[in-house]
Every structure is written in structure tokens, then in C-alpha cells.
C-alpha positions as CSV (number, residue, x, y, z in Angstrom):
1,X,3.4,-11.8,5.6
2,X,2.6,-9.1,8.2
3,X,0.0,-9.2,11.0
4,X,-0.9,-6.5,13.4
5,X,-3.5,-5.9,15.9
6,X,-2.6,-2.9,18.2
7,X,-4.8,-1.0,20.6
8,X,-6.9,-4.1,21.8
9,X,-6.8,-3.1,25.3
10,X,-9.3,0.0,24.4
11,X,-12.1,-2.5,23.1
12,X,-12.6,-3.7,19.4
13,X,-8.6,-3.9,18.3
14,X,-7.3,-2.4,14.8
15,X,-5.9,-5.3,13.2
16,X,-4.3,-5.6,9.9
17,X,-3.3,-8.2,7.8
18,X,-1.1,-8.1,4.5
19,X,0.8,-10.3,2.5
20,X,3.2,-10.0,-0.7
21,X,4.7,-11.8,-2.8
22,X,7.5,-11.0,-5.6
23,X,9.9,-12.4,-7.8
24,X,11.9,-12.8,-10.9
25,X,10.5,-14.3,-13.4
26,X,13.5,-14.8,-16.0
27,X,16.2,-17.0,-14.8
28,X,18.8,-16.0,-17.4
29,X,22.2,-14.7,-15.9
30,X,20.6,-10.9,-15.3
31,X,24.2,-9.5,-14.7
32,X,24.6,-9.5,-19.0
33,X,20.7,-9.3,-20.1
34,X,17.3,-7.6,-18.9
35,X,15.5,-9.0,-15.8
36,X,11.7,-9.1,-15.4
37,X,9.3,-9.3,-12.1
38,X,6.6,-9.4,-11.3
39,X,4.4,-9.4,-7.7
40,X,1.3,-9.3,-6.0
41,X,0.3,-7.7,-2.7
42,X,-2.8,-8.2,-0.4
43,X,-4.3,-6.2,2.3
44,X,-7.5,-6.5,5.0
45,X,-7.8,-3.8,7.7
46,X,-10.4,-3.4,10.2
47,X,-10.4,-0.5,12.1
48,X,-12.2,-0.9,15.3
49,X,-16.1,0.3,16.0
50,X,-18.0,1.1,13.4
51,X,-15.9,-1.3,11.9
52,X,-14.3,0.4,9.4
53,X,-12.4,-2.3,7.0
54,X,-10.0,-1.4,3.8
55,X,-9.2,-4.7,1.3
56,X,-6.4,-4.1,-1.3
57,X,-5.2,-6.2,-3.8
58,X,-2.4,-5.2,-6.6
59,X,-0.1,-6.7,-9.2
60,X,3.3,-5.0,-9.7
61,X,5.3,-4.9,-13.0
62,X,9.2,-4.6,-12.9
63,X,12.1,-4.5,-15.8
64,X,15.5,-4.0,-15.4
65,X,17.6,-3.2,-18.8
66,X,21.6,-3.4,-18.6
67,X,22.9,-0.7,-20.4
68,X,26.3,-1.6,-19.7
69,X,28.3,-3.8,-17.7
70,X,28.3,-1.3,-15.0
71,X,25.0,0.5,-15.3
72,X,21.1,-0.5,-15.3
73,X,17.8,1.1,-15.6
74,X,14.7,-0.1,-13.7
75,X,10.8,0.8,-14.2
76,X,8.5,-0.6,-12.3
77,X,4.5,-0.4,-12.1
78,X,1.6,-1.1,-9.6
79,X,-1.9,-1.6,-10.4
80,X,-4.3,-2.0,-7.7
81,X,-8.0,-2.2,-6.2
82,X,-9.1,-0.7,-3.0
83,X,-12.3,-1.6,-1.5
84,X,-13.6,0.4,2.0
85,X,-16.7,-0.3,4.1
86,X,-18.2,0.5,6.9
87,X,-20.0,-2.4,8.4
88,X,-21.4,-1.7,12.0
89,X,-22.6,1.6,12.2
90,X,-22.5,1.1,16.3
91,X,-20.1,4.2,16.3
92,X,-19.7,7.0,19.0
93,X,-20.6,9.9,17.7
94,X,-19.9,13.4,18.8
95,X,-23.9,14.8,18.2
96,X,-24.6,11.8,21.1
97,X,-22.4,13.6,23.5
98,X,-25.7,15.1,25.6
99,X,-22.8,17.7,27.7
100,X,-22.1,15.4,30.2
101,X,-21.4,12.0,28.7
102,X,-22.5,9.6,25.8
103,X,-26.0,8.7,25.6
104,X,-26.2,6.0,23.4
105,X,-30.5,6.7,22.8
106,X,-29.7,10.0,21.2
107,X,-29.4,9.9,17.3
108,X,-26.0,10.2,15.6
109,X,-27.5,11.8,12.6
110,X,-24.8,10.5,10.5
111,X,-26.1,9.0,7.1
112,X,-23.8,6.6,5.2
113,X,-25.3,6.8,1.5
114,X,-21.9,5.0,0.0
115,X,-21.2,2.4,3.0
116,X,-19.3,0.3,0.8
117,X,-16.8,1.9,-2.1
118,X,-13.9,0.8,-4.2
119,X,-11.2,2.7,-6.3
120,X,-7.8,2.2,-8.5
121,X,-4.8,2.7,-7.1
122,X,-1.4,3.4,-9.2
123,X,2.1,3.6,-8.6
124,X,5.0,3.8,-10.5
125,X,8.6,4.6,-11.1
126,X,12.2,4.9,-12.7
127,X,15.3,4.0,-11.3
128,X,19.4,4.1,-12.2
129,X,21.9,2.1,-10.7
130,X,25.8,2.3,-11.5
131,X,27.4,-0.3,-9.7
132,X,32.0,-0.7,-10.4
133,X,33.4,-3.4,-9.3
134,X,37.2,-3.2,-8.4
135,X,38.5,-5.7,-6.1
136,X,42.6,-6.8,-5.4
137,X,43.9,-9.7,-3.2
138,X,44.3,-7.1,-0.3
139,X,40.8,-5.0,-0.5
140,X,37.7,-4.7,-2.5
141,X,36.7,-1.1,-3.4
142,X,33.1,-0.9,-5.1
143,X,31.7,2.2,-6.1
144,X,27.7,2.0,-6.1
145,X,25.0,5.3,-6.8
146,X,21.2,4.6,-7.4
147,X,18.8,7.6,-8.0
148,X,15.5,7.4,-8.9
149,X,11.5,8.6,-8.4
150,X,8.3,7.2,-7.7
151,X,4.9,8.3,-7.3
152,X,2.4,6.0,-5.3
153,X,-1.5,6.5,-5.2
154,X,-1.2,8.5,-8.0
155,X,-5.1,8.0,-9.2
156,X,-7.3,10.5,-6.9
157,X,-10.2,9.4,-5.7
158,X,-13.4,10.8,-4.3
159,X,-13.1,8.4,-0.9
160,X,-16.1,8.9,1.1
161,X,-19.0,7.0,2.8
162,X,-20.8,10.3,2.8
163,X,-22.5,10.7,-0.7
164,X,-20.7,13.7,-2.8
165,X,-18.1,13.8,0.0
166,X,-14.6,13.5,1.1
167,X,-12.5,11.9,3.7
């Protein structure tokens, strides 16, 4: 559980919110078979004036096969929702800048045809682990290497509250 609200002495604070969850779900002894997880994350963000909020939600899929007694491989995958909007269009823009300060009666001539938007968001990945174990009375010596790769937003999204745009 994370919460974080930073910048509050400039006005409207940024303040985030998330919370995750994950576990094993097979309680067999994982040091001889395969291991399964599984998780779920959530996410709210607001971002100050104009109030610009993210919400994320996303389960998360993990296996672990023993391919020996010393050596494992891990894949794991994240499939997720993204939702942003813009809810107070009470912004500060720079076309209300009238050359010697912010005029709040001057248009902003922004045009938010797509104030509220949501997308997929994926992320996967492989891992290796060798772990040997060699322990005496007088010291234990382990010998551990993990190597892996991931890839995280990997869907690309057109993410913008301008229509035909990009942010």
C-alpha cells in the first residue's frame, strides 16, 4: 500500500495512491515442483489543476518450473487497464499569459475533444535462476546468478485528450 501527496504547499497537491497484492497460489514444497502466482495492482493519481487523474488496474500471471535441483525458469505476465481524465479544465494556460501576468478572462483556446480515455497496458518477461547450495559446519558458500528480461508497457497507445493527438 503506497500513499503520496507531494507539492501541496504550491496549491492543489499531486497525490497518489496504489495498492498491490501478490502471492503464491500452490502450497506444494516449490523447492522440488513448479510454483504459480498470481497478483493484482491498483492505482489513482490526481495531478493537481486541471485535475488531471490516471486509474490503473492489472492482474499479473507468474510460473516458476524447476528444471533441476539447482536451476529454475520464471515467466511472468501483466495485463492491465489505464483510464486518464481531465476533470477541471480550470488550468493555466500559456495563451492567458497577456505579457505581463495571467489574466484569467482571456480564453485558453485549448479544446479537450477526448477528456476522458482508457487503454491496455502489458508487460512481460523471462527469468533464470541457478542457485548451489554448499554449506560445512565451519562456513556456507552459495553460489547464486539470475538473468533475465522484461518489457513493461509494451502496447502503444495513442494517449491524448486532444483528438488525433499525442502526449
Amino acid at each position: 500500500v503506497n500513499y503520496r501527496n507531494q507539492w501541496s504547499s504550491l496549491g492543489e497537491a499531486y497525490k497518489t495512491t496504489a495498492a498491490s497484492f501478490h502471492a503464491r497460489i500452490n502450497s506444494k514444497n516449490t523447492r522440488k515442483t513448479n510454483h504459480f502466482a498470481l497478483g493484482l495492482q491498483v492505482m489513482s493519481d490526481k495531478a493537481g489543476l486541471p485535475g488531471i487523474t490516471g486509474n490503473s488496474v492489472a492482474i499479473s500471471v507468474a510460473d516458476h518450473v524447476m528444471l533441476s535441483r539447482e536451476s529454475k525458469i520464471g515467466v511472468g505476465l501483466s495485463v492491465g487497464y489505464v483510464q486518464r481524465a481531465i476533470t477541471d479544465f480550470n488550468g493555466q494556460w500559456a495563451s492567458q499569459y497577456d505579457g505581463t501576468s495571467y489574466n484569467a478572462g482571456l480564453a485558453s483556446g485549448e479544446q479537450f475533444t477526448n477528456p476522458i480515455y482508457g487503454f491496455a497496458d502489458i508487460a512481460g518477461g523471462i527469468v533464470y535462476t541457478y542457485q548451489h547450495r554448499n554449506s560445512t559446519l565451519a562456513k556456507r558458500m552459495d553460489r547464486f546468478l539470475s538473468a533475465g528480461i522484461s518489457a513493461s508497457h509494451v502496447y502503444r497507445p495513442g494517449n491524448s485528450f486532444i483528438a488525433h493527438g499525442n502526449d
